[in-house]
Short mmCIF file of the C-alpha atoms (twelve columns), coordinates in Angstrom:
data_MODEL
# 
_entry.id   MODEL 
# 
loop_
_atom_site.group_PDB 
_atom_site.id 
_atom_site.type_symbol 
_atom_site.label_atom_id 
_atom_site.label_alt_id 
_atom_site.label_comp_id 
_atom_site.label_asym_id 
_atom_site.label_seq_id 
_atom_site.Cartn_x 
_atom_site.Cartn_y 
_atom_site.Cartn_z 
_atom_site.pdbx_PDB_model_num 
ATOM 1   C CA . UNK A 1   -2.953  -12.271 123.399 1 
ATOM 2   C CA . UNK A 2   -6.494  -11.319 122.781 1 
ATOM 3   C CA . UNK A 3   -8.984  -13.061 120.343 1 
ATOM 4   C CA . UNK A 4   -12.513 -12.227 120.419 1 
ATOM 5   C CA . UNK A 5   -14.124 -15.176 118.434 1 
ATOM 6   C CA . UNK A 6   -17.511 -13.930 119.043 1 
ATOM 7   C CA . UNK A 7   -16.984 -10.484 117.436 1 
ATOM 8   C CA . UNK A 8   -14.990 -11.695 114.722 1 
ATOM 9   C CA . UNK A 9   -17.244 -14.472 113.550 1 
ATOM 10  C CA . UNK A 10  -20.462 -12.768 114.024 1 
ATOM 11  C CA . UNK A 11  -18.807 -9.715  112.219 1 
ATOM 12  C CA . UNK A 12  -18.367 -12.501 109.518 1 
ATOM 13  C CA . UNK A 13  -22.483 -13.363 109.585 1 
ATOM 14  C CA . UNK A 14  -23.588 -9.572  109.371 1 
ATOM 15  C CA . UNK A 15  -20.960 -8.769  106.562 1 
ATOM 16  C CA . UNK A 16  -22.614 -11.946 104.701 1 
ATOM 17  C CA . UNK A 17  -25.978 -11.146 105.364 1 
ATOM 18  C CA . UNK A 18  -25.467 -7.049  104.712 1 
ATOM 19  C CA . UNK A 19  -23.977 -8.595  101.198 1 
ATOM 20  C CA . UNK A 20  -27.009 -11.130 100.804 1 
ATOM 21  C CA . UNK A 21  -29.301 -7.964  101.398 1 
ATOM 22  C CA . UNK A 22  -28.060 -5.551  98.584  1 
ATOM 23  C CA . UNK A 23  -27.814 -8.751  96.294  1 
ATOM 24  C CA . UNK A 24  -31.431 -9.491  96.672  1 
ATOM 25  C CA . UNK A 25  -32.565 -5.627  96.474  1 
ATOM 26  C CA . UNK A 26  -30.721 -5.899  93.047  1 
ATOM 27  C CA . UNK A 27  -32.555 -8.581  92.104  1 
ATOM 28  C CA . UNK A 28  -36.238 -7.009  93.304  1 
ATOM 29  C CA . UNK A 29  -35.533 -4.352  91.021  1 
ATOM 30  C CA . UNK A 30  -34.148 -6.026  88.273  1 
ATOM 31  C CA . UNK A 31  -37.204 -8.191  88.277  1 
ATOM 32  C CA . UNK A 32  -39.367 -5.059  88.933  1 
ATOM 33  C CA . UNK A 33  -38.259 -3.578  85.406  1 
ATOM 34  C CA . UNK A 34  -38.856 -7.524  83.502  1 
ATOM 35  C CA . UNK A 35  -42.515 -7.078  85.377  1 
ATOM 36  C CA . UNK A 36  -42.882 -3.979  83.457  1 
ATOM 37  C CA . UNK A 37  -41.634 -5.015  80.102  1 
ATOM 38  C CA . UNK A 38  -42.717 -8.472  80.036  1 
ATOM 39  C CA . UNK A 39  -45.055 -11.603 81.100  1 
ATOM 40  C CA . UNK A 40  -45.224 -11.200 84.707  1 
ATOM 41  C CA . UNK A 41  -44.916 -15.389 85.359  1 
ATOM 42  C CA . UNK A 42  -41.239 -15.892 83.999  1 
ATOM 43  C CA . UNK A 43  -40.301 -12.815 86.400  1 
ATOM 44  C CA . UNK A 44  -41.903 -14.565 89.668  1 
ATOM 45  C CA . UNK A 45  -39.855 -17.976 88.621  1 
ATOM 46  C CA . UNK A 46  -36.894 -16.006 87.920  1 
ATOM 47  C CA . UNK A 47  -36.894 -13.642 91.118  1 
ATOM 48  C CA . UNK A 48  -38.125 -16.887 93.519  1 
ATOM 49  C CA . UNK A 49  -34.791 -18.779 91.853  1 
ATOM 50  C CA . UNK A 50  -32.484 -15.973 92.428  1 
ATOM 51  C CA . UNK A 51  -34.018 -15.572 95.795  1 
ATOM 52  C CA . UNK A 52  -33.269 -18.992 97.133  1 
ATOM 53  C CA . UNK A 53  -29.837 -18.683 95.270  1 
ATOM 54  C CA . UNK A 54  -28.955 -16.092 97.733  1 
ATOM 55  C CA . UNK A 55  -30.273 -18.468 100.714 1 
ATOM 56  C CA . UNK A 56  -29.100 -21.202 99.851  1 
ATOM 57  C CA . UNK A 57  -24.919 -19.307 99.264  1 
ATOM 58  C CA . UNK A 58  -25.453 -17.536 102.557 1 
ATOM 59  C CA . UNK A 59  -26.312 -20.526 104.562 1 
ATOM 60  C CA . UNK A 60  -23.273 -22.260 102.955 1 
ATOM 61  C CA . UNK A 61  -21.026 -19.393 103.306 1 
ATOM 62  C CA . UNK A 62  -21.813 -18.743 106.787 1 
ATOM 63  C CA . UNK A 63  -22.255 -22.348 108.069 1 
ATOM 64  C CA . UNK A 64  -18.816 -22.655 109.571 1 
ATOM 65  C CA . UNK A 65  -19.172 -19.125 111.301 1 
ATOM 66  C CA . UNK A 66  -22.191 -20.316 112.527 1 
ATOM 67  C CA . UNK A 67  -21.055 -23.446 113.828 1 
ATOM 68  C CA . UNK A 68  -18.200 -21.672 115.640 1 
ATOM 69  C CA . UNK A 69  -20.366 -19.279 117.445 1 
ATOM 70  C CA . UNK A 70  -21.942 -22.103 118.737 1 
ATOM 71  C CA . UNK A 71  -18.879 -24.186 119.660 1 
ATOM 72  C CA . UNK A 72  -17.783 -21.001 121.870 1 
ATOM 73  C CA . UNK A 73  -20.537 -21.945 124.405 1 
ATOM 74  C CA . UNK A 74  -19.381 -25.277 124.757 1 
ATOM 75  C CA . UNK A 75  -16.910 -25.659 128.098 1 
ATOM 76  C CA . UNK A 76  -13.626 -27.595 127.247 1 
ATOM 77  C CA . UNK A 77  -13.566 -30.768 129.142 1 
ATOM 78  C CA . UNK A 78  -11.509 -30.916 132.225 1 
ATOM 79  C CA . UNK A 79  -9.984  -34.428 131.345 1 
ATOM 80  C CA . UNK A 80  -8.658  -32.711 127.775 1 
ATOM 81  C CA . UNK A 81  -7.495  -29.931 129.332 1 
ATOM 82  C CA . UNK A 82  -5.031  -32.676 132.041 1 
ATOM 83  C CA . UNK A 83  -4.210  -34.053 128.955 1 
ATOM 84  C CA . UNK A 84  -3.117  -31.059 127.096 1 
ATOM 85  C CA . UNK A 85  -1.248  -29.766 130.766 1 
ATOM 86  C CA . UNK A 86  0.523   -33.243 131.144 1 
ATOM 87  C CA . UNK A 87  1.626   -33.985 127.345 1 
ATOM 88  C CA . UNK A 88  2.092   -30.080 126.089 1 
ATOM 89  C CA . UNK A 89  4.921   -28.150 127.877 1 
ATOM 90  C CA . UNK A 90  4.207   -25.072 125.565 1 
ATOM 91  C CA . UNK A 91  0.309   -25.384 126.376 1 
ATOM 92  C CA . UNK A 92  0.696   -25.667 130.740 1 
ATOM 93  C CA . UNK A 93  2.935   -22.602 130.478 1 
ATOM 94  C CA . UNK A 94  0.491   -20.245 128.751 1 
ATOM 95  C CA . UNK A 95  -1.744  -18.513 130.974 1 
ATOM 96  C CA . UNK A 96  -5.286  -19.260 132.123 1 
ATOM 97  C CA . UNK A 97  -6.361  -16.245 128.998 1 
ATOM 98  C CA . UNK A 98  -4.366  -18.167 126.478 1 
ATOM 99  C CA . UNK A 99  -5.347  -21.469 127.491 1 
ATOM 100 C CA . UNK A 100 -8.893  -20.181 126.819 1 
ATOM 101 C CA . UNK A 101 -7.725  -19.472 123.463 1 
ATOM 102 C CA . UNK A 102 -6.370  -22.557 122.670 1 
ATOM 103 C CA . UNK A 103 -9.308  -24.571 123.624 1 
ATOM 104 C CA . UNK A 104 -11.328 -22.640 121.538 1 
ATOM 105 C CA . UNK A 105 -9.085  -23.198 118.727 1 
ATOM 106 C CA . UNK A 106 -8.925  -26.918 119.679 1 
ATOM 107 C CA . UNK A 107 -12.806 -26.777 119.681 1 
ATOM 108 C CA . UNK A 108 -12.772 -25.732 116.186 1 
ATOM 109 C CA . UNK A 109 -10.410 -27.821 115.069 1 
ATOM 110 C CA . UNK A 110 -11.494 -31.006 116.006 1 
ATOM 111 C CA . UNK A 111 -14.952 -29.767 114.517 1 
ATOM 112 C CA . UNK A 112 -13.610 -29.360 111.094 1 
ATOM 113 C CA . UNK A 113 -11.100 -31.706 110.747 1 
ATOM 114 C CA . UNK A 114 -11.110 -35.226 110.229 1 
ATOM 115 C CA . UNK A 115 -8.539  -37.036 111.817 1 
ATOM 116 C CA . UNK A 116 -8.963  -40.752 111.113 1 
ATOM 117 C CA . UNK A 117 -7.325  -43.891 112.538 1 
ATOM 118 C CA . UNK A 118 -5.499  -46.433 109.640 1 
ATOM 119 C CA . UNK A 119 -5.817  -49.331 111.136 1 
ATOM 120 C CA . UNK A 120 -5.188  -48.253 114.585 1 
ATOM 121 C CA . UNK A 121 -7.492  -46.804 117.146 1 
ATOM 122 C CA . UNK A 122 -7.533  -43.279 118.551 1 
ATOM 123 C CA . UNK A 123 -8.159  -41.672 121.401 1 
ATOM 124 C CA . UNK A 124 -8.736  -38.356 123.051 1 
ATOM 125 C CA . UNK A 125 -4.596  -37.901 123.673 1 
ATOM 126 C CA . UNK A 126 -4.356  -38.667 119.809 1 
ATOM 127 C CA . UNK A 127 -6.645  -36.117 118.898 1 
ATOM 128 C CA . UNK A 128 -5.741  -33.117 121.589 1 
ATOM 129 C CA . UNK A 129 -2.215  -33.838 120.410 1 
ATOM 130 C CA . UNK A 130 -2.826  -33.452 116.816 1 
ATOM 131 C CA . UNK A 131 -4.712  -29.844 117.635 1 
ATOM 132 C CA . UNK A 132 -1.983  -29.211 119.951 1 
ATOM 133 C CA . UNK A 133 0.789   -29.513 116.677 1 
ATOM 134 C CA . UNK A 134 -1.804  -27.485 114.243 1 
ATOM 135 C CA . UNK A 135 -2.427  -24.621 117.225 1 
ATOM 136 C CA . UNK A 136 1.329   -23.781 118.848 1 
ATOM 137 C CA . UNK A 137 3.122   -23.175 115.540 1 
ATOM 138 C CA . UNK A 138 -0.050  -20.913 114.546 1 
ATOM 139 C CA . UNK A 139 -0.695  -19.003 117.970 1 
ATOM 140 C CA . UNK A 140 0.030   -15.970 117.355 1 
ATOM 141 C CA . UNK A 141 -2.614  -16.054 114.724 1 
ATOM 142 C CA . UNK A 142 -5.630  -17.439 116.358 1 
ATOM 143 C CA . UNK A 143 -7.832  -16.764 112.880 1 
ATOM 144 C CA . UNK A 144 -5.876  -18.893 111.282 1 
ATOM 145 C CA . UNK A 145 -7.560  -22.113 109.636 1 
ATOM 146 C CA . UNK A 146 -5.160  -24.133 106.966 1 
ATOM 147 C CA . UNK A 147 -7.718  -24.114 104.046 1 
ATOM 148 C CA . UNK A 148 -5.460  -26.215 102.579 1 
ATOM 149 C CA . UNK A 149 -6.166  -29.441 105.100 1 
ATOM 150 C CA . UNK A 150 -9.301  -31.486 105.206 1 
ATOM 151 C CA . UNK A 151 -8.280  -34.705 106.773 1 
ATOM 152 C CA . UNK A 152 -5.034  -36.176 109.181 1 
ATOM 153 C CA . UNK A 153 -4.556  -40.185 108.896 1 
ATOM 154 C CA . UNK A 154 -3.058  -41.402 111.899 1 
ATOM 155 C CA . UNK A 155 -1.013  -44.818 111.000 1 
ATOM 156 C CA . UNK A 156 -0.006  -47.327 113.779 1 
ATOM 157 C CA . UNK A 157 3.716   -46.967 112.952 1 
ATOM 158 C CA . UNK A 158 6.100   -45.018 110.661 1 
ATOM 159 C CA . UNK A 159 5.452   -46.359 107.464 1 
ATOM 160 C CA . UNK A 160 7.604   -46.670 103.829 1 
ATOM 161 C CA . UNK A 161 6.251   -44.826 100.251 1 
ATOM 162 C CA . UNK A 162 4.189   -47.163 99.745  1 
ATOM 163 C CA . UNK A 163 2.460   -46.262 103.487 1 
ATOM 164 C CA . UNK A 164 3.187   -49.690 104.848 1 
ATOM 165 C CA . UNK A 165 3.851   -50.281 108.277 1 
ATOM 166 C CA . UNK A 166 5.966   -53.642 108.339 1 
ATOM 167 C CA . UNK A 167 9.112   -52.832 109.008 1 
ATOM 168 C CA . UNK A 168 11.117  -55.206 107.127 1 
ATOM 169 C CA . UNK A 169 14.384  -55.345 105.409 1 
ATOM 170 C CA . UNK A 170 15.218  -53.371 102.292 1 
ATOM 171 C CA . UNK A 171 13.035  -50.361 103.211 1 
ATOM 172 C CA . UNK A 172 14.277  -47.637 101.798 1 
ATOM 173 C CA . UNK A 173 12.899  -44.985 104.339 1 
ATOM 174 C CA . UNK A 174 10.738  -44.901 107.647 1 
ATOM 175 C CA . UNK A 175 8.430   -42.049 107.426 1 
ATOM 176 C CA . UNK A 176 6.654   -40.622 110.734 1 
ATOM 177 C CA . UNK A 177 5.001   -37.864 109.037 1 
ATOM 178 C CA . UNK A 178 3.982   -36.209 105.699 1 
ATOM 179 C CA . UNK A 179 2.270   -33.576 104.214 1 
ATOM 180 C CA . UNK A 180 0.166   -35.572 101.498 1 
ATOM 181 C CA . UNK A 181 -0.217  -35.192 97.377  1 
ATOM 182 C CA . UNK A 182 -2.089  -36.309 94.428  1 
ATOM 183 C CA . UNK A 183 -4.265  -38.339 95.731  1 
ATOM 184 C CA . UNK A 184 -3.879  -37.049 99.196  1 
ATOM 185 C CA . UNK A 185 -4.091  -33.656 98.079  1 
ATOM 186 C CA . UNK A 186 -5.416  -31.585 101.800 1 
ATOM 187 C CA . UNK A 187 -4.100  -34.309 104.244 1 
ATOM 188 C CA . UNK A 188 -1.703  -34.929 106.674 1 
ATOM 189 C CA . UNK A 189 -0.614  -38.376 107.839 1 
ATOM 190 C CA . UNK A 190 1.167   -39.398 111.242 1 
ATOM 191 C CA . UNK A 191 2.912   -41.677 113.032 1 
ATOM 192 C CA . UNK A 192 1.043   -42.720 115.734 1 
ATOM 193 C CA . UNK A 193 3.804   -43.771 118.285 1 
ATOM 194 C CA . UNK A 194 6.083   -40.627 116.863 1 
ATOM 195 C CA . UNK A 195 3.275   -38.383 117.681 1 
ATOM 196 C CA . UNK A 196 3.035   -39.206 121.312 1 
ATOM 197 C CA . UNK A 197 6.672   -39.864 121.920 1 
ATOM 198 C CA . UNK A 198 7.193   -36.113 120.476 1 
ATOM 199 C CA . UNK A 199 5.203   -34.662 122.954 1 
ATOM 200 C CA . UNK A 200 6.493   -36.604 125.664 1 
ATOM 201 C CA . UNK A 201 10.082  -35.674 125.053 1 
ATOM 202 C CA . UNK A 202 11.097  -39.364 124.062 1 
ATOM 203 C CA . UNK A 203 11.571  -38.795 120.577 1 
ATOM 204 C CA . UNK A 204 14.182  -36.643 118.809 1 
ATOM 205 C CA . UNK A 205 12.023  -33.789 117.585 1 
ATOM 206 C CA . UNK A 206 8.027   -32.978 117.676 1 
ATOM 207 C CA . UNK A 207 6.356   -34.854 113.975 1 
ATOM 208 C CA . UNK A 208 3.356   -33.258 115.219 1 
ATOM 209 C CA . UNK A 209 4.880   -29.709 114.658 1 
ATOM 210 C CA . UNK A 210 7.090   -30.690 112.067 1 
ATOM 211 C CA . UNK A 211 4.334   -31.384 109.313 1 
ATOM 212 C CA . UNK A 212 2.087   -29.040 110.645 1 
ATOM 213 C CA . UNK A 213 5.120   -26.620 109.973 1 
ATOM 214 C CA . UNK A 214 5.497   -27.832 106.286 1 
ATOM 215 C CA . UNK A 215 1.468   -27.133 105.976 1 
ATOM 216 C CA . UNK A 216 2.021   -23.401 106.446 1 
ATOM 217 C CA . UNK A 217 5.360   -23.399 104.307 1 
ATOM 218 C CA . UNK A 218 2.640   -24.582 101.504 1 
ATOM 219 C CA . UNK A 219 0.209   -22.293 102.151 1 
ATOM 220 C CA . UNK A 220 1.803   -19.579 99.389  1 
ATOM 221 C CA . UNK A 221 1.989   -22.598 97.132  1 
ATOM 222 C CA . UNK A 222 5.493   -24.442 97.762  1 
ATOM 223 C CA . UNK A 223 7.040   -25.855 99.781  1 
ATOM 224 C CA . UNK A 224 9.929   -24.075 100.316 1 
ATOM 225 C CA . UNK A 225 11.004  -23.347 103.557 1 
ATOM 226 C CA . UNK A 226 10.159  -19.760 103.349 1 
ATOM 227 C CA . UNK A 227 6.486   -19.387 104.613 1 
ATOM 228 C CA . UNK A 228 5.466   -15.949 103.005 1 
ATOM 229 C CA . UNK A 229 2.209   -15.635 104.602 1 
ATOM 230 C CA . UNK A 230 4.105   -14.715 107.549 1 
ATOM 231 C CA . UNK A 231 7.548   -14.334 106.543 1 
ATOM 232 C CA . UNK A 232 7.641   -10.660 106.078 1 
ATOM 233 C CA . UNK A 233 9.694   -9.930  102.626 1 
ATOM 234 C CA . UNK A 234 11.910  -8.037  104.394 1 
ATOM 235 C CA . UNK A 235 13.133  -11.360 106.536 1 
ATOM 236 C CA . UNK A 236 13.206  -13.135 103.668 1 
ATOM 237 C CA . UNK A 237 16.865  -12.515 103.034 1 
ATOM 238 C CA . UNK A 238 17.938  -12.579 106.084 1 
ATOM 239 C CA . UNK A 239 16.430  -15.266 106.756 1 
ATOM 240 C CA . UNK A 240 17.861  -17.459 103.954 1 
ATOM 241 C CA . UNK A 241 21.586  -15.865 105.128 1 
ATOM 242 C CA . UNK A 242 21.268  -17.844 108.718 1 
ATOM 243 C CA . UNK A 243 19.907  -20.732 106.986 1 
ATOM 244 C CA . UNK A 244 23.351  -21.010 105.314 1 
ATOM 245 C CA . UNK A 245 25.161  -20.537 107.804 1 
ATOM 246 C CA . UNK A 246 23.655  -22.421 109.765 1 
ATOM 247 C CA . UNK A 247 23.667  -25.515 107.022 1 
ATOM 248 C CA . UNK A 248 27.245  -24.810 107.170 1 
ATOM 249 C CA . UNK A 249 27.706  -25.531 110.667 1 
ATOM 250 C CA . UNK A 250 25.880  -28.916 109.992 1 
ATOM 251 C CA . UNK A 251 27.724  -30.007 107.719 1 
ATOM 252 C CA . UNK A 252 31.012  -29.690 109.773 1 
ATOM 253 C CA . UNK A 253 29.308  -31.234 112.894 1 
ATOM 254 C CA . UNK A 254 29.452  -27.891 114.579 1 
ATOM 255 C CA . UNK A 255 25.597  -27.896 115.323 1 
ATOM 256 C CA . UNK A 256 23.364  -29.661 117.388 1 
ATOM 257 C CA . UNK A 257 20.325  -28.712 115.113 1 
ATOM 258 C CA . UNK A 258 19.227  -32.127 113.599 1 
ATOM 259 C CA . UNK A 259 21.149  -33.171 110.559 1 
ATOM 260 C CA . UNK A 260 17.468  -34.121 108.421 1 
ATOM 261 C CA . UNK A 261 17.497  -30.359 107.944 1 
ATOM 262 C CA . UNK A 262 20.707  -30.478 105.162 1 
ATOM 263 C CA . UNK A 263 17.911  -32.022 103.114 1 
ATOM 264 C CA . UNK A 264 16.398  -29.090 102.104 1 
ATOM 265 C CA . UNK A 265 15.207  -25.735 102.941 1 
ATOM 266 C CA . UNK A 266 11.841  -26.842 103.977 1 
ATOM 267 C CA . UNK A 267 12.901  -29.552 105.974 1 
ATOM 268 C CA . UNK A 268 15.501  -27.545 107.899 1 
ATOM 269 C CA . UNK A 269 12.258  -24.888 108.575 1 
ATOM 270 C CA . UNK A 270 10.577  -27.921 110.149 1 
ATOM 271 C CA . UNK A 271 13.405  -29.228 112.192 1 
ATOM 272 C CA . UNK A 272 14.541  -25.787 113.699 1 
ATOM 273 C CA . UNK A 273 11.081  -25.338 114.210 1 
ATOM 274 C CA . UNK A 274 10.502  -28.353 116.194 1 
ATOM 275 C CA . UNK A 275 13.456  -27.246 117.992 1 
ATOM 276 C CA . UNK A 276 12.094  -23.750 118.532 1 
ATOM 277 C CA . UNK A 277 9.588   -24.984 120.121 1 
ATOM 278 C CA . UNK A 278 10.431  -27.392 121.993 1 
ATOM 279 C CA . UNK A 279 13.337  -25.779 123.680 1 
ATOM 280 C CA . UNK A 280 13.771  -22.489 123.273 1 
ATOM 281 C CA . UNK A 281 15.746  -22.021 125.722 1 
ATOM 282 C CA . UNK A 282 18.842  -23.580 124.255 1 
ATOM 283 C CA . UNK A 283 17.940  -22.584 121.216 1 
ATOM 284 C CA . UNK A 284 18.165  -19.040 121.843 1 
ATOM 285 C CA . UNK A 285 21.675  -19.989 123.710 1 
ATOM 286 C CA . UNK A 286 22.842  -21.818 121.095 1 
ATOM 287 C CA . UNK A 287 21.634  -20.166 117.838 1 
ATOM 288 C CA . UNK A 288 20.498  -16.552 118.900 1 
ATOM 289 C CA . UNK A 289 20.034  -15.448 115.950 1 
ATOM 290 C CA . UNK A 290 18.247  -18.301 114.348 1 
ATOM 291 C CA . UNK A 291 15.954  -18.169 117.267 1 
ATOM 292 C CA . UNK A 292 15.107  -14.443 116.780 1 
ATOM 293 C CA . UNK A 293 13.971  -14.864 113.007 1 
ATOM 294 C CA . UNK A 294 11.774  -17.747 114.012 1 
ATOM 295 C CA . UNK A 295 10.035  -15.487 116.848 1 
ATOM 296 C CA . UNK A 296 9.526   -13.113 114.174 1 
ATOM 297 C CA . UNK A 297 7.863   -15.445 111.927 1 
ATOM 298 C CA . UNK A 298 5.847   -17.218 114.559 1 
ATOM 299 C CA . UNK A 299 5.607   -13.833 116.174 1 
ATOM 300 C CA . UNK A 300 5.990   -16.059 119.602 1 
ATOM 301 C CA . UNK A 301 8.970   -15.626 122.077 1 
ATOM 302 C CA . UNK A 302 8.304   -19.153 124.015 1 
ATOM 303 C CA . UNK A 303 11.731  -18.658 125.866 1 
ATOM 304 C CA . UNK A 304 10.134  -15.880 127.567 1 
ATOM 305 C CA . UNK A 305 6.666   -17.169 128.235 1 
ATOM 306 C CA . UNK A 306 8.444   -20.411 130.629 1 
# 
């Protein structure tokens, strides 16, 4: 894969400044014909507001590019990139060029994302991992950003609706992960203990991945289980076709795909996903076809790349 950050972001700067440029020659000789036709004071206060207009919506514009470009001279740490190799099986079997990309990506992540312990503590493993489930699913698209997350909460433990952590009788449901509404409109919140034991292989799927998963299902809008922004229209129906069948399967115990995906079509995008990911290898055994429309929307082949 090749991503050249530094091109592409300082691409981004010129292109805003070039724009900045031609809107502040429009205003020089907008204000040059008020000169002429009127009181030349109200002109200079005009053309000095419109002026710093243009500064000030060019600084804000290009703040993040900015602060990337920056970010690119900064080395990754060794200690997060042991962490990364011993709790990511997908990250220590890319290859020294893509592991630069992914710390990169990681850099800018953890830059511009708040991720922020509920009553629990984090550490660097927290963090890393939460990159990690944002960056593996996305790969393949190394510009990508989710615009539509601003925060991650990480909880101590799976919590209930109501985001409590006691686990006590009469709780309807456990959650370990969801994409957040309403209120929590642009975050993600996490299982602590779910998080880790995804990566480590002792839980039954990857939360990390799995919400992440549903973030860029809801980037078109819904939540659907057909991400269009990189679901080709063309896979679309296809793609629905081996989700029924598939479903099918479930439902007579003839699959070892987890059962949480009946619940919907965006929850069995998430779980297949985890899956995909995870182990690819008997995924592409078991459910060839399944796995090949994945690799096409990921546009990833992780079978291959072990």
């Amino acid at each position: 894969m090749e991503a050249d950050f530094k091109t592409y972001y300082q691409r981004l700067v010129n292109k805003s400044r070039n724009q900045g440029l031609i809107y502040a020659a429009g205003v020089v000789i907008f204000c040059a014909i008020l000169w002429f036709y009127s009181n030349p004071l109200p002109v200079i206060i005009l053309g000095g507001i419109c002026f710093l207009l243009i500064i000030i919506l060019h600084r804000r514009y290009t703040k993040k590019y900015h602060q990337r470009l920056q970010l690119l001279n900064i080395s990754f740490p060794e200690t997060w990139q042991n962490i990364l190799e011993n709790n990511s099986v997908f990250y220590a079997n890319l290859n020294p060029a893509d592991k630069k990309i992914f710390n990169q990506r990681v850099h800018f992540f953890l830059a511009e994302k708040k991720i922020e312990g509920i009553d629990t503590d984090l550490d660097d493993t927290v963090r890393l991992l939460v990159a990690a489930s944002a960056i593996i699913p996305t790969f393949a698209f190394p510009f990508f950003e989710y615009p539509n997350l601003k925060q991650v909460l990480i909880y101590p433990n799976a919590f209930d609706e109501k985001f409590r952590t006691d686990h006590t009788e009469g709780q309807e449901r456990i959650i370990a992960g969801m994409v957040g509404n309403m209120y929590l409109n642009n975050t993600l919140l996490l299982s602590k203990p779910n998080l880790l034991a995804g990566f480590q292989g002792q839980d039954n799927g990857n939360v990390g991945i799995h919400e992440f998963v549903h973030l860029l299902d809801k980037a078109d809008g819904a939540i659907d289980g057909l991400p269009e922004i990189f679901l080709n229209n063309a896979y679309a129906i296809p793609w629905l076709q081996v989700l029924k069948t598939e479903v099918k399967k479930i439902k007579k115990g003839q699959s070892d795909i987890n059962p949480y995906g009946l619940t919907n079509n965006a929850e069995f995008l998430a779980v297949v996903s985890e899956y995909f990911f995870d182990n690819p290898e008997k995924l592409n055994q078991n459910h060839p076809e399944l796995y090949r429309l994945l690799s096409t929307i990921f546009q990833q082949d992780p079978e291959r790349s072990r």
